[in-house]
Backbone and ligand atoms as CSV (ligand in chain L), in Angstrom:
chain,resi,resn,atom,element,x,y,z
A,1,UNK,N,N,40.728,-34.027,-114.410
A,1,UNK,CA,C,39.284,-33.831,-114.411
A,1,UNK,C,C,38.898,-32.829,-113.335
A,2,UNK,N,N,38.174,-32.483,-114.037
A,2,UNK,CA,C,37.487,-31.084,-112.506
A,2,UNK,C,C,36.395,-31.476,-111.751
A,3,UNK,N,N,36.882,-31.399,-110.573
A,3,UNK,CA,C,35.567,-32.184,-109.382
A,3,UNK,C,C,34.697,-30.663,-109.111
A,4,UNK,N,N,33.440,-31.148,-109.443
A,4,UNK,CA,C,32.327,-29.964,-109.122
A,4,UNK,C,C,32.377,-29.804,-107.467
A,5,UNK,N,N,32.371,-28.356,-107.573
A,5,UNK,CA,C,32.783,-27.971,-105.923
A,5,UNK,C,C,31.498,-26.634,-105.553
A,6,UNK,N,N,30.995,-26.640,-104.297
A,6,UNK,CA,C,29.695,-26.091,-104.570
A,6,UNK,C,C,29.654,-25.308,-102.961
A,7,UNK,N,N,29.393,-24.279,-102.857
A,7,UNK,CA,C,29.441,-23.687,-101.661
A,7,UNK,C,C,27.606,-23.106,-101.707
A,8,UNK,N,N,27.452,-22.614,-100.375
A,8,UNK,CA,C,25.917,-22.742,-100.267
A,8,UNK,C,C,25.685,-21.020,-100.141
A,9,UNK,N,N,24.306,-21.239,-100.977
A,9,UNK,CA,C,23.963,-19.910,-101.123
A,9,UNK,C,C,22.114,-19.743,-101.221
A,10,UNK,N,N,21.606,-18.491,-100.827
A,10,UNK,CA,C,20.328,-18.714,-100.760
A,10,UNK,C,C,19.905,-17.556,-101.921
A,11,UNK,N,N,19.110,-18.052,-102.600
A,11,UNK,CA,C,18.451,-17.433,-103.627
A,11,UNK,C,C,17.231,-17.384,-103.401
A,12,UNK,N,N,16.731,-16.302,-104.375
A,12,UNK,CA,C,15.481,-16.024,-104.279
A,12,UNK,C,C,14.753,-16.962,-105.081
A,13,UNK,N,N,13.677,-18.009,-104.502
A,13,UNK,CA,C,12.437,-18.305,-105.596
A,13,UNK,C,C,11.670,-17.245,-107.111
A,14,UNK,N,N,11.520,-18.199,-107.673
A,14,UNK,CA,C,10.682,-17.440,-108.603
A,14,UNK,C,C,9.682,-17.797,-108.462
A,15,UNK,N,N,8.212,-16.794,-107.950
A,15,UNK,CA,C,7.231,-17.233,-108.166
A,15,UNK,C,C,6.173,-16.427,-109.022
A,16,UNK,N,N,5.169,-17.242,-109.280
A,16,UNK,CA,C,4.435,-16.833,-110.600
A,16,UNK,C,C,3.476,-15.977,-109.670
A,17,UNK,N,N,2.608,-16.136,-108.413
A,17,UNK,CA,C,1.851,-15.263,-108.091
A,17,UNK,C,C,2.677,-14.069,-107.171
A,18,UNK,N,N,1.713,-12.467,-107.226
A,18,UNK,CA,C,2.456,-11.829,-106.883
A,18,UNK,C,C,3.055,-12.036,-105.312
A,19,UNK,N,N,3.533,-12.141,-104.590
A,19,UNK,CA,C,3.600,-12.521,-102.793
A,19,UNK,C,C,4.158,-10.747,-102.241
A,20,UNK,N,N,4.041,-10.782,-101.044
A,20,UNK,CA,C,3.178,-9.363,-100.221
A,20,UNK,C,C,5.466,-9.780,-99.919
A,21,UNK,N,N,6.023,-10.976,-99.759
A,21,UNK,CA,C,7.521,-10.994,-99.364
A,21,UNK,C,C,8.339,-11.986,-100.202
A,22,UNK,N,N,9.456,-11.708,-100.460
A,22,UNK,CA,C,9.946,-13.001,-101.457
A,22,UNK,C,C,10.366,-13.830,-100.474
A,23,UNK,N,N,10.238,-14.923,-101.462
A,23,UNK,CA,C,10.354,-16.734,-100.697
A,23,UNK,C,C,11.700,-16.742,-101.038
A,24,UNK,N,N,12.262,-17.419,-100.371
A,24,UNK,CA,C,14.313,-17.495,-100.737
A,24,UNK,C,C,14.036,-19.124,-100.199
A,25,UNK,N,N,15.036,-19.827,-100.910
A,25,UNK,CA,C,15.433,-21.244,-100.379
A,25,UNK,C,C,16.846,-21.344,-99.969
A,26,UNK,N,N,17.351,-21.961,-99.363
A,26,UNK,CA,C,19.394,-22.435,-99.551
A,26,UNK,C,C,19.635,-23.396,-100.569
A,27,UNK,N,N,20.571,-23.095,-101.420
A,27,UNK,CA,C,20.823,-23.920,-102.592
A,27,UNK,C,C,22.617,-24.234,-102.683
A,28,UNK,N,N,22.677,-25.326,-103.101
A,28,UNK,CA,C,24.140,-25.522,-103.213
A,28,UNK,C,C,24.401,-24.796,-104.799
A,29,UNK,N,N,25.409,-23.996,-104.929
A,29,UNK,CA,C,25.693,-23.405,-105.786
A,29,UNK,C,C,27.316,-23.531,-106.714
A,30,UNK,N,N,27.972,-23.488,-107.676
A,30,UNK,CA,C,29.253,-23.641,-107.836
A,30,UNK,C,C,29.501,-22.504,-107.600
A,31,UNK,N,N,31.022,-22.426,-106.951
A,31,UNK,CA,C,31.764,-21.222,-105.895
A,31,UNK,C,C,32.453,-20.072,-107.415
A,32,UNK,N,N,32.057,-19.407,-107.120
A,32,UNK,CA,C,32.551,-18.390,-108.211
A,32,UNK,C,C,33.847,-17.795,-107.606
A,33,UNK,N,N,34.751,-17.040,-108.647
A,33,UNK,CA,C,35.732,-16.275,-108.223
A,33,UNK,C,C,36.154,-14.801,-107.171
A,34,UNK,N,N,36.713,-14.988,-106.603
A,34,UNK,CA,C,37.200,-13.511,-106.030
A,34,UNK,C,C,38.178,-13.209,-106.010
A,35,UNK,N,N,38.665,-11.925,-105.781
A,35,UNK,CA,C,39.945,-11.252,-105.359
A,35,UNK,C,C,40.582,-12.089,-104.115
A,36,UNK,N,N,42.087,-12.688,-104.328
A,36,UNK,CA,C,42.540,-13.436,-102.896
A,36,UNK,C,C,42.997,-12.338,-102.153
A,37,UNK,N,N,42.730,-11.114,-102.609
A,37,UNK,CA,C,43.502,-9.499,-101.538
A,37,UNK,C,C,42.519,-9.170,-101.290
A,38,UNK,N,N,41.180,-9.496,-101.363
A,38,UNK,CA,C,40.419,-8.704,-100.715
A,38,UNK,C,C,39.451,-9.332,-100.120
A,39,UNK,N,N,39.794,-9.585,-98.992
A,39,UNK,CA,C,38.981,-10.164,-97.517
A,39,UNK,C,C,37.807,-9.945,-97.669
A,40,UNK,N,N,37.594,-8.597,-97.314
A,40,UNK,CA,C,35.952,-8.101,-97.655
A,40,UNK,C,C,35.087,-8.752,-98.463
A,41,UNK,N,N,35.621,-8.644,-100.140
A,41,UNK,CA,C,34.699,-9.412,-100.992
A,41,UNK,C,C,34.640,-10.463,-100.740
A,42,UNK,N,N,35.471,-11.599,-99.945
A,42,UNK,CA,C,35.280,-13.159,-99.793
A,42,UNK,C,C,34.805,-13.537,-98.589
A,43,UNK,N,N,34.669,-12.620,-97.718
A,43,UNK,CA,C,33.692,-12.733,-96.838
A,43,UNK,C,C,32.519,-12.223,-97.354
A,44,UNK,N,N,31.847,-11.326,-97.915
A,44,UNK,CA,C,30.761,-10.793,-98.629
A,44,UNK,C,C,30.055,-12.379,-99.254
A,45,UNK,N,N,31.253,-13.166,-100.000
A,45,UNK,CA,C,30.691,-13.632,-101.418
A,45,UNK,C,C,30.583,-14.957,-100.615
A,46,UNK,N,N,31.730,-15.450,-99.611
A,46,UNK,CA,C,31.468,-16.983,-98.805
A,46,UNK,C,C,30.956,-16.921,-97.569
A,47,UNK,N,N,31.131,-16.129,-97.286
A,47,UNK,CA,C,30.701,-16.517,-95.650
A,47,UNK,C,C,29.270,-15.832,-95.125
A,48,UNK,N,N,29.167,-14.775,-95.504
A,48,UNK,CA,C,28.178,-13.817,-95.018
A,48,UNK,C,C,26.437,-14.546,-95.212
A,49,UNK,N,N,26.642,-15.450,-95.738
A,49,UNK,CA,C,25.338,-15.801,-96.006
A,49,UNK,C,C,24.649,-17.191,-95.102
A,50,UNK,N,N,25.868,-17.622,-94.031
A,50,UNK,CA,C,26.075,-18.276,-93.059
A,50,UNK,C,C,25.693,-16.928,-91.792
A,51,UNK,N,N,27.366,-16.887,-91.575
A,51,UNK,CA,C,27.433,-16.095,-90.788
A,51,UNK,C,C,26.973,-14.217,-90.517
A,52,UNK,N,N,26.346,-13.712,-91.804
A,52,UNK,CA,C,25.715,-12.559,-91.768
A,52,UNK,C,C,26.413,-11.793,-92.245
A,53,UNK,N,N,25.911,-10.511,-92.899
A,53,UNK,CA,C,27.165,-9.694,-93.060
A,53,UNK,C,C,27.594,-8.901,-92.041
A,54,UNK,N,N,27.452,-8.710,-91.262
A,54,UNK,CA,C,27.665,-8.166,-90.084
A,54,UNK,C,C,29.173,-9.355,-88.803
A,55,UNK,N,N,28.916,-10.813,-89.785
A,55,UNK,CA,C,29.925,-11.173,-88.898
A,55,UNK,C,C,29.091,-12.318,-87.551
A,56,UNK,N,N,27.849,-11.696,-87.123
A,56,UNK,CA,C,27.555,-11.929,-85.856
A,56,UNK,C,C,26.254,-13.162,-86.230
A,57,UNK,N,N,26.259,-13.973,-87.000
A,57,UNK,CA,C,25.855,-15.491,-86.923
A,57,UNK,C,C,24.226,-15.481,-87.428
A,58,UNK,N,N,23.680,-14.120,-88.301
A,58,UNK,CA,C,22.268,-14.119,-88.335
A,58,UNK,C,C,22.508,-14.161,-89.931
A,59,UNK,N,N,22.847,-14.749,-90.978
A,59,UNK,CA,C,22.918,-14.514,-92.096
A,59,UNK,C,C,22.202,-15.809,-92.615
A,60,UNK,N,N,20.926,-15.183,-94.232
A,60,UNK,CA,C,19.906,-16.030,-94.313
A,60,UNK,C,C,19.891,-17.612,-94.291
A,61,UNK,N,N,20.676,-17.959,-94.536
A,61,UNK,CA,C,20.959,-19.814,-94.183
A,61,UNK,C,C,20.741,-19.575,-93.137
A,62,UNK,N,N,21.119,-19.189,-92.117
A,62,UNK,CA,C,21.454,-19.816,-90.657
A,62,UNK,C,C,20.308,-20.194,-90.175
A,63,UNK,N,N,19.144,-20.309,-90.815
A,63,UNK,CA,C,17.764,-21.075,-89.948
A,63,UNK,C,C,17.862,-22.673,-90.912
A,64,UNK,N,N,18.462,-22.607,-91.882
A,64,UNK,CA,C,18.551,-24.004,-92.321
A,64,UNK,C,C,19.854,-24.760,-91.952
A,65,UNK,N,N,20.368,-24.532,-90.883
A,65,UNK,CA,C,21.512,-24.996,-90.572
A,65,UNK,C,C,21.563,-25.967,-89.168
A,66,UNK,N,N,21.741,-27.146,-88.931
A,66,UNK,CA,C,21.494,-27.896,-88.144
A,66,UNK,C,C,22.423,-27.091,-87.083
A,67,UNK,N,N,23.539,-26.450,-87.084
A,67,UNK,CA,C,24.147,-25.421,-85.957
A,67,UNK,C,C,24.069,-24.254,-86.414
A,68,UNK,N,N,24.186,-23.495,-85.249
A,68,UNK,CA,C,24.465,-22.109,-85.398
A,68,UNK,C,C,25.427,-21.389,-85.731
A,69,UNK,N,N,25.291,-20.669,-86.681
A,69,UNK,CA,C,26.894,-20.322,-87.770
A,69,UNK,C,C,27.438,-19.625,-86.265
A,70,UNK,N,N,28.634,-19.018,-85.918
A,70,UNK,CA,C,29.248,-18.486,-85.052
A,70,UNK,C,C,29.282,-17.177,-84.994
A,71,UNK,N,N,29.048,-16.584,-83.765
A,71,UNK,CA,C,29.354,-15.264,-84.285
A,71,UNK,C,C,30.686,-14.994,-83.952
A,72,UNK,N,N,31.097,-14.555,-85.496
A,72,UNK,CA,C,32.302,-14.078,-85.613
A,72,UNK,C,C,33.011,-12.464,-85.123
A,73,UNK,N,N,32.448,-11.945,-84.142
A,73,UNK,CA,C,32.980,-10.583,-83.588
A,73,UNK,C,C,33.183,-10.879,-82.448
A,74,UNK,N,N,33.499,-11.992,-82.056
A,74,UNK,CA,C,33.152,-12.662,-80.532
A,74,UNK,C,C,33.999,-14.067,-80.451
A,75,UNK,N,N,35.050,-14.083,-81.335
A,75,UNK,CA,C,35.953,-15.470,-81.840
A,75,UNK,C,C,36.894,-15.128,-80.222
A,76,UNK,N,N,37.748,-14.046,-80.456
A,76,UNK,CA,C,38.988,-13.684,-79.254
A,76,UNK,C,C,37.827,-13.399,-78.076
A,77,UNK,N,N,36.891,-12.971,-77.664
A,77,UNK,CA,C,36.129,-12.816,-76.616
A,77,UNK,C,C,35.783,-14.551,-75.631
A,78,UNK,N,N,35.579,-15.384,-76.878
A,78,UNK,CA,C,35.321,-16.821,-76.525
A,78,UNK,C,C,36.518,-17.393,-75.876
A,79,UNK,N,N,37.812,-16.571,-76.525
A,79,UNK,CA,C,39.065,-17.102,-76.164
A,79,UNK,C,C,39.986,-16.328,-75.149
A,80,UNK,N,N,39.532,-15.969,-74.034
A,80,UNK,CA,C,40.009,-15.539,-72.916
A,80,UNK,C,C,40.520,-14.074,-73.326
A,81,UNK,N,N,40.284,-13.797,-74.212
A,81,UNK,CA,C,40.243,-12.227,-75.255
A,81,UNK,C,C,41.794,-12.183,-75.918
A,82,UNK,N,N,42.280,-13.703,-76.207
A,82,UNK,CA,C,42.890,-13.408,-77.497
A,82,UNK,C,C,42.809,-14.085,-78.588
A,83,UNK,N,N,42.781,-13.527,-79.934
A,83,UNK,CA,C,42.498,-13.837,-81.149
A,83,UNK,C,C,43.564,-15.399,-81.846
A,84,UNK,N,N,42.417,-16.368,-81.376
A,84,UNK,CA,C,43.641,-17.882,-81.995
A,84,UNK,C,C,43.929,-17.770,-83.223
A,85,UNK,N,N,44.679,-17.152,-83.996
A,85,UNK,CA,C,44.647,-16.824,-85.374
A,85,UNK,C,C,44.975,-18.254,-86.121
A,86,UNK,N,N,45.911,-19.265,-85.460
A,86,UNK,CA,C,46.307,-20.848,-86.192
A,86,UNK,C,C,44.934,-21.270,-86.077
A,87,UNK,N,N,44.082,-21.661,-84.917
A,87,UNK,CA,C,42.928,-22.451,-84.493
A,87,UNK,C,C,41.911,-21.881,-85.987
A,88,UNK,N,N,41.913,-20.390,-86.070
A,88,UNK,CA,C,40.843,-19.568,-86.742
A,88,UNK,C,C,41.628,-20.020,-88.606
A,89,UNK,N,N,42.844,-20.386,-88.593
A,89,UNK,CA,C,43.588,-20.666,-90.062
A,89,UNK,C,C,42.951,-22.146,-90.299
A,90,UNK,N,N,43.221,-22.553,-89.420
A,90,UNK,CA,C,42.965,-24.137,-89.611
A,90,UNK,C,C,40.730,-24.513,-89.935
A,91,UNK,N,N,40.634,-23.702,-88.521
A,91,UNK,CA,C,38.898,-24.169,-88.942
A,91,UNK,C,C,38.488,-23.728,-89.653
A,92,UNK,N,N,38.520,-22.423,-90.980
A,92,UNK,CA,C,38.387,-22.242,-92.324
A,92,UNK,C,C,38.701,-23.149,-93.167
A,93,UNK,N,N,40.011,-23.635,-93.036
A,93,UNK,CA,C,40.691,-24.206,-94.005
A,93,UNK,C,C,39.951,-25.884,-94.218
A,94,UNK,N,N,39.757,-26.301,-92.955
A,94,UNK,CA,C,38.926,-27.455,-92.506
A,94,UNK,C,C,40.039,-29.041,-92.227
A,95,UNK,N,N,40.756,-28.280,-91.530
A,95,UNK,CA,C,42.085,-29.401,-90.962
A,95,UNK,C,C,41.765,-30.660,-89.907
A,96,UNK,N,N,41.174,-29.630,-89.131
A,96,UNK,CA,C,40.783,-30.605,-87.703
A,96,UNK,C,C,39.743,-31.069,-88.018
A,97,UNK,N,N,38.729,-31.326,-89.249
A,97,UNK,CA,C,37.490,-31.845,-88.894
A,97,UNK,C,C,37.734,-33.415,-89.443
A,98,UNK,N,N,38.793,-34.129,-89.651
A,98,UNK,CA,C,39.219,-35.098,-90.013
A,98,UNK,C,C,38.556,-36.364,-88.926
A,99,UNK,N,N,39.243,-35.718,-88.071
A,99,UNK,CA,C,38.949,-37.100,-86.955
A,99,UNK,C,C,37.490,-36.365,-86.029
A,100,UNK,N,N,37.176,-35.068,-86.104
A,100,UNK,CA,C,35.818,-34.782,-85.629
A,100,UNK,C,C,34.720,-35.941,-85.819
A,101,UNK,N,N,33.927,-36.018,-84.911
A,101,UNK,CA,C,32.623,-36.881,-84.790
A,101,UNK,C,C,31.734,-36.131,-86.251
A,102,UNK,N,N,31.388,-37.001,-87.213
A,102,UNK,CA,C,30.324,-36.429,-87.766
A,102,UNK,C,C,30.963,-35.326,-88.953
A,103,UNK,N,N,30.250,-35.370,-89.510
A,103,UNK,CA,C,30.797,-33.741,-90.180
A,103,UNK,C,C,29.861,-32.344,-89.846
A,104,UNK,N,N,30.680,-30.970,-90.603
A,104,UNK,CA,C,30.370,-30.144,-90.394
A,104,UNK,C,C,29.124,-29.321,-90.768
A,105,UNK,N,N,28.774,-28.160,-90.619
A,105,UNK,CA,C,27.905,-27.616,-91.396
A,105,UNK,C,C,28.433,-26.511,-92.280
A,106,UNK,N,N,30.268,-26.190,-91.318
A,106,UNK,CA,C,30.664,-25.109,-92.610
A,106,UNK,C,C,31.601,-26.124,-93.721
A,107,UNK,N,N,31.401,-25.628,-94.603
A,107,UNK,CA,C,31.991,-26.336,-95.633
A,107,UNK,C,C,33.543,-25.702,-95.414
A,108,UNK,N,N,34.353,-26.644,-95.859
A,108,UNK,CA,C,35.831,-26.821,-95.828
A,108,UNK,C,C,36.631,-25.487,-96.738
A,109,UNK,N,N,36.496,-24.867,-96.440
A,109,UNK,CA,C,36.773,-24.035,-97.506
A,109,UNK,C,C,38.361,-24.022,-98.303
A,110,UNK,N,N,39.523,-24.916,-97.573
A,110,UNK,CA,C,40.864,-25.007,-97.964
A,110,UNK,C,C,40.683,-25.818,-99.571
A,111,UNK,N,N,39.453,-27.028,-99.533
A,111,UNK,CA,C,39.575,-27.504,-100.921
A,111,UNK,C,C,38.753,-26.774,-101.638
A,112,UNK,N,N,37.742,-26.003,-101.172
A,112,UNK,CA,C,37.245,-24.965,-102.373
A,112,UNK,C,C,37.852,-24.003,-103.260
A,113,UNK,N,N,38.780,-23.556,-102.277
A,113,UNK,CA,C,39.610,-22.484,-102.646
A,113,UNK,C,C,40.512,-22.777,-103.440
A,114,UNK,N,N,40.990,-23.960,-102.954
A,114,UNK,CA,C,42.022,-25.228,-103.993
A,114,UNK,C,C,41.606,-24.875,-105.206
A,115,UNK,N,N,40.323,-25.205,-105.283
A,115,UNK,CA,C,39.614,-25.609,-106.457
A,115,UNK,C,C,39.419,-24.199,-107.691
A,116,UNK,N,N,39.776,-22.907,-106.972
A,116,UNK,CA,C,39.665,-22.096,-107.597
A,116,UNK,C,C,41.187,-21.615,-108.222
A,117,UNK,N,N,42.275,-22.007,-107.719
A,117,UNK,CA,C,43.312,-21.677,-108.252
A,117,UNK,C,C,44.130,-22.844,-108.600
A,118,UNK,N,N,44.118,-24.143,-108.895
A,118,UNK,CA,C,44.382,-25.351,-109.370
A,118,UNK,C,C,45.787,-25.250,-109.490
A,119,UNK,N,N,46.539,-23.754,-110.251
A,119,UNK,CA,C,48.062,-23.857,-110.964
A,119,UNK,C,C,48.629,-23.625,-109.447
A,120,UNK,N,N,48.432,-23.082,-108.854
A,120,UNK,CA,C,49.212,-22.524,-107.437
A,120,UNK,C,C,48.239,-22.153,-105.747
A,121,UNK,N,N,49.024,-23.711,-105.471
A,121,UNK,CA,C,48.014,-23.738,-104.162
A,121,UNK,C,C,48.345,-22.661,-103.090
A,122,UNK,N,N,48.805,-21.938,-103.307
A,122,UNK,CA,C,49.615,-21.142,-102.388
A,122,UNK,C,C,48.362,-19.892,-102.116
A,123,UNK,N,N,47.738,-19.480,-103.440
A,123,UNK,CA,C,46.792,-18.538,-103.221
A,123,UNK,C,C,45.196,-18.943,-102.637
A,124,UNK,N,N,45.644,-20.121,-102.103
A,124,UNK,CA,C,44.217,-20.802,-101.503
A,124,UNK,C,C,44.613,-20.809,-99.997
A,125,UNK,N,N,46.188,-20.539,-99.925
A,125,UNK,CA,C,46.306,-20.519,-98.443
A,125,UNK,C,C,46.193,-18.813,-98.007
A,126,UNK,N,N,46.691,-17.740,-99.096
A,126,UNK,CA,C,46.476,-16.262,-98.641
A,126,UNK,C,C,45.170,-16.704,-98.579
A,127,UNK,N,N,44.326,-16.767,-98.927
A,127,UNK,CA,C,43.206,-16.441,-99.077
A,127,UNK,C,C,42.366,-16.876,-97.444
A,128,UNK,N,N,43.102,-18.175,-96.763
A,128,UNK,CA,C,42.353,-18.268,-96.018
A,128,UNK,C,C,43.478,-17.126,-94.939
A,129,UNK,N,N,44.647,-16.276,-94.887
A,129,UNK,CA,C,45.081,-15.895,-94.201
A,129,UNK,C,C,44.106,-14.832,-94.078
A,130,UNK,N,N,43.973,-14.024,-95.353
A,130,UNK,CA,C,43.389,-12.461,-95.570
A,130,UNK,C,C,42.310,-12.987,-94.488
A,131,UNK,N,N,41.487,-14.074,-94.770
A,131,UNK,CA,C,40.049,-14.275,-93.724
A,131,UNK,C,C,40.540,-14.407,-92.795
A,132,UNK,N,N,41.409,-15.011,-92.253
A,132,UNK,CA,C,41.544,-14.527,-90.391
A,132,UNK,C,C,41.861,-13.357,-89.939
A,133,UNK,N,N,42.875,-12.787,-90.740
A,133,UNK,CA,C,42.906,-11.276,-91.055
A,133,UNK,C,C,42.101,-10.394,-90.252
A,134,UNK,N,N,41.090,-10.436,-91.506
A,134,UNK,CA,C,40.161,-9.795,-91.958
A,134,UNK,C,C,38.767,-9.941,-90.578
A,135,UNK,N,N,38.735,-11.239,-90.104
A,135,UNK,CA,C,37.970,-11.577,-88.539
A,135,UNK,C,C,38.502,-10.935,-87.296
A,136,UNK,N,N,40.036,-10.911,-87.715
A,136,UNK,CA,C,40.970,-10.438,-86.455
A,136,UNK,C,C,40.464,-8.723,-86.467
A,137,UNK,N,N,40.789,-8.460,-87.642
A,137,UNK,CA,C,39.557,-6.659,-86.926
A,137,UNK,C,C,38.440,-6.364,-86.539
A,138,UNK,N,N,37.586,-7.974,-86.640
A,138,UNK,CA,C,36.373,-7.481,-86.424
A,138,UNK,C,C,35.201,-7.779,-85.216
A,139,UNK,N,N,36.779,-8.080,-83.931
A,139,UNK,CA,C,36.852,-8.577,-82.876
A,139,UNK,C,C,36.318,-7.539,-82.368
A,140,UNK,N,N,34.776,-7.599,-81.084
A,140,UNK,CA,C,34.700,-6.748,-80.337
A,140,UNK,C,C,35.163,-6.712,-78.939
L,1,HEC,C1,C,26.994,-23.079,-94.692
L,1,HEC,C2,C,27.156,-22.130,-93.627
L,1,HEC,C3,C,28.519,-21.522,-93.363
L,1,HEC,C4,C,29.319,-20.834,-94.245
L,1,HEC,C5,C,29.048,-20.524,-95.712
L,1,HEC,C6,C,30.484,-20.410,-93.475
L,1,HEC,N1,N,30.380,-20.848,-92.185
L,1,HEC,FE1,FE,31.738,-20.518,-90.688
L,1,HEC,N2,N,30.609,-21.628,-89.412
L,1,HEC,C7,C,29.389,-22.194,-89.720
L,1,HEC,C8,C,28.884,-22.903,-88.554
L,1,HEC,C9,C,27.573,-23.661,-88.480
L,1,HEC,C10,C,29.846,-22.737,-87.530
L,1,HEC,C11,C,29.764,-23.305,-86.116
L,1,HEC,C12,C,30.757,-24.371,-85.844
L,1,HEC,C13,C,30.601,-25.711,-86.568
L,1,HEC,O1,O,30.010,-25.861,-87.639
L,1,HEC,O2,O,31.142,-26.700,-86.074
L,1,HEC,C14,C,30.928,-21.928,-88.118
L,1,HEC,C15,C,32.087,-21.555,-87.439
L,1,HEC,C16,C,33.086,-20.755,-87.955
L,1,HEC,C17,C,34.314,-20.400,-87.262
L,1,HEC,C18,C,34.731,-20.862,-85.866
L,1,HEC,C19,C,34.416,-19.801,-84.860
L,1,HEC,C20,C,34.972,-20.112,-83.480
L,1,HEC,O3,O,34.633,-19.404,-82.547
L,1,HEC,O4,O,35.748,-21.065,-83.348
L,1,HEC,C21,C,35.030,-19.600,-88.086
L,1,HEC,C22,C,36.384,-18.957,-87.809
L,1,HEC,C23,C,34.266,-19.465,-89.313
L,1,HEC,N3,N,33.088,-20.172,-89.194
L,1,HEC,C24,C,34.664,-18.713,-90.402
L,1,HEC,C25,C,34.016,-18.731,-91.644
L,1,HEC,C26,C,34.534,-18.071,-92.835
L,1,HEC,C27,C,35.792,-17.215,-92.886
L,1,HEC,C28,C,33.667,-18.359,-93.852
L,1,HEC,C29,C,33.771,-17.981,-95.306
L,1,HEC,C30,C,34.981,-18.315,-96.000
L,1,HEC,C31,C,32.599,-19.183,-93.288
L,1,HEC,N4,N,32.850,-19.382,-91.951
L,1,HEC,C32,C,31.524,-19.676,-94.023
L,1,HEC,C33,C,28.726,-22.121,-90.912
L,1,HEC,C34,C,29.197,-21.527,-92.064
């Protein structure tokens, strides 16, 4: 059976009168497909709408978010200026939030990704590599 799996995304309202700015809400959405080689688009398509496209923690959710998405150009800066690439594999993937107090606000992304390639779990683990990757260049 297929468990509905839903990553968060903000859309635009439809409204009937004309408005001077569009109204957007955050909506849980089902996670659509991407390229597991291309970092870019899966940061574009998962993350950026948390964390910004830019990386640096202003992306449109982040005012509906009980924390502040992270800014991600500033991961190895936090870390005595080197890049934890296991710490950064694992908190995508969502390993350590097991015994964490509480849960998170980023969603787990190791069973989403699961969820997108079902025959071979293996491309749910590139996928979270390409994203540390892909963070690791975009260290300032
Ligand atoms: C729903 C919003 C949301 C989405 C989508 C999201 N994140 Fe996050 N992320 C957060 C928040 C909030 C934090 C702050 C830490 C926490 O939640 O405990 C965070 C923290 C992180 C951290 C830890 C940074 C550090 O300094 O330790 C990494 C790495 C990260 N996110 C990567 C990603 C990647 C890669 C994606 C896309 C696959 C993504 N995030 C999608 C909300 C989000």
């Amino acid at each position: 059976m297929l468990r509905r799996v839903v990553v968060i995304a903000v859309v635009a309202l439809a409204v009937s009168a004309p408005v001077a700015s569009a109204q957007q809400k955050v909506e849980k959405v089902p996670i659509t497909a991407t390229s597991p080689a291309d970092a870019q688009e899966m940061f574009a398509t998962y993350c950026a709408v948390c964390h910004g496209k830019d990386a640096k923690g202003n992306g449109p959710a982040a005012a509906a978010l009980t924390k502040a998405p992270a800014d991600l150009t500033r991961i190895s800066t936090r870390n005595k200026g080197t890049f934890p690439d296991t710490r950064v594999r694992r908190f995508i993937e969502g390993l350590d939030e097991v015994a964490a107090h509480g849960t998170r606000d980023m969603p787990m992304w190791g069973s989403l990704f699961r969820s997108l390639s079902t025959q071979n779990p293996d491309i749910a683990q590139l996928r979270i590599a390409a994203l540390a990757n892909y963070l690791k260049t975009l260290q300032q």
